[in-house]
C-alpha positions as CSV (number, residue, x, y, z in Angstrom):
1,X,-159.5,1.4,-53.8
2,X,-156.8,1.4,-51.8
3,X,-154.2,-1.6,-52.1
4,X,-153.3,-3.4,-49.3
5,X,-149.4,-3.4,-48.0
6,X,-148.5,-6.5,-46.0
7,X,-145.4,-5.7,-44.3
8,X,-143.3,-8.7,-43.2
9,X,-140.9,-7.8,-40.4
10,X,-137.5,-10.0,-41.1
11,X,-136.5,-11.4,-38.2
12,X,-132.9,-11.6,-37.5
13,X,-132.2,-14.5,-35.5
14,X,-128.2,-14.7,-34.4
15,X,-126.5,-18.1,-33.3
16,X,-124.6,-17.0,-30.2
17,X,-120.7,-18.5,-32.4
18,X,-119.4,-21.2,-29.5
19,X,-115.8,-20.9,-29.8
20,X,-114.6,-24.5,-28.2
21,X,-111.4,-24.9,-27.0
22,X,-109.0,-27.4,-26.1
23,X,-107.9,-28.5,-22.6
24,X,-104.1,-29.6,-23.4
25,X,-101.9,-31.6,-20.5
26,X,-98.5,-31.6,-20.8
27,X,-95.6,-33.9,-20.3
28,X,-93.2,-33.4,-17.6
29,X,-90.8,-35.3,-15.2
30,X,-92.2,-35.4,-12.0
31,X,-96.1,-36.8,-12.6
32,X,-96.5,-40.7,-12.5
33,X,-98.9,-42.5,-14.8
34,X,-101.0,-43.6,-12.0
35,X,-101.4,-39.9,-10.9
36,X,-102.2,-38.3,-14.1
37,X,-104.3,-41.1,-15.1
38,X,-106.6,-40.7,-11.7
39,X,-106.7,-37.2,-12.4
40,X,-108.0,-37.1,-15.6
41,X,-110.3,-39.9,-14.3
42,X,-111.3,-37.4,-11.2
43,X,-111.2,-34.0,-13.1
44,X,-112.1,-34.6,-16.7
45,X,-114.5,-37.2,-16.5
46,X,-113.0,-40.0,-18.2
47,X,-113.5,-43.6,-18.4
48,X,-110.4,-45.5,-17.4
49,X,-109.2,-46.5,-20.7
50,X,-109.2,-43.5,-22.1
51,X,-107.0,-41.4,-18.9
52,X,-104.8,-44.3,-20.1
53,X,-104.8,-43.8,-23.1
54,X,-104.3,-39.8,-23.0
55,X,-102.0,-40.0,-20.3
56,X,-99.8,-42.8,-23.0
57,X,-100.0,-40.1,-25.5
58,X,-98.6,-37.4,-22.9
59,X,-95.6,-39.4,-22.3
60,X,-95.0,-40.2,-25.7
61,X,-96.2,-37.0,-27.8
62,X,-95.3,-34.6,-25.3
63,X,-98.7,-33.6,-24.8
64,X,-102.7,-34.6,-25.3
65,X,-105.7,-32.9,-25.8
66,X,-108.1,-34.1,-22.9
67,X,-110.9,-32.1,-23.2
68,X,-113.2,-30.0,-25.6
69,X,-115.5,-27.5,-24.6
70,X,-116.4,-23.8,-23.8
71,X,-113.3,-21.7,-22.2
72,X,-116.4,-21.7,-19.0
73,X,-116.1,-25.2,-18.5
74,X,-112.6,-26.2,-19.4
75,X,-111.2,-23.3,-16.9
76,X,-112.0,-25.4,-14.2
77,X,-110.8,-28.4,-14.8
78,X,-107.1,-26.5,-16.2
79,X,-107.1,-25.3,-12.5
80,X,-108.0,-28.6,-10.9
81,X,-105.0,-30.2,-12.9
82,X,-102.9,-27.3,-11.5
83,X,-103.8,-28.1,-8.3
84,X,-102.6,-31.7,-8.6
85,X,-99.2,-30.3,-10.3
86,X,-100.0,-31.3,-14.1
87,X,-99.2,-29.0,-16.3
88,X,-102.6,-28.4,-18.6
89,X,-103.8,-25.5,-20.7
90,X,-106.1,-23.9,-22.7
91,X,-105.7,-23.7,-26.4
């Protein structure tokens, strides 16, 4: 009698690791409220009260985190806000 041998393949399953980022504006001396507050508005999505709100921490922090996300979808919007003349960046 022969014994029987189940053989069990292990399946290796592999999380593709999202490595978010952060989409960080700047302060500077040139950018009005109004301008940076529409842009964030236009480019990032947000609801008014909260391109306030970032653009309030901006001015008074120095800088604001904006955005999270994949380095794919954040690119575009860093290069939108350099096209407006905020300074932004990908951390």
């Amino acid at each position: 009698m022969n014994p029987q041998i189940d053989i069990q393949d292990d399946v290796l399953t592999i999380e593709k690791a999202v490595d978010k980022k952060d989409l960080v504006v700047f302060n500077d001396d040139f950018n009005t409220f109004d301008h940076v507050i529409d842009a964030l508005i236009k480019v990032c999505e947000h609801e008014p009260m909260q391109a306030e709100q970032c653009t309030f921490l901006v001015h008074y922090k120095g800088k604001c985190q904006v955005k999270r996300g994949d380095y794919e979808t954040l690119e575009p919007m860093c290069v939108a806000l350099h096209d407006r003349g905020i300074t932004a960046e990908i951390q």
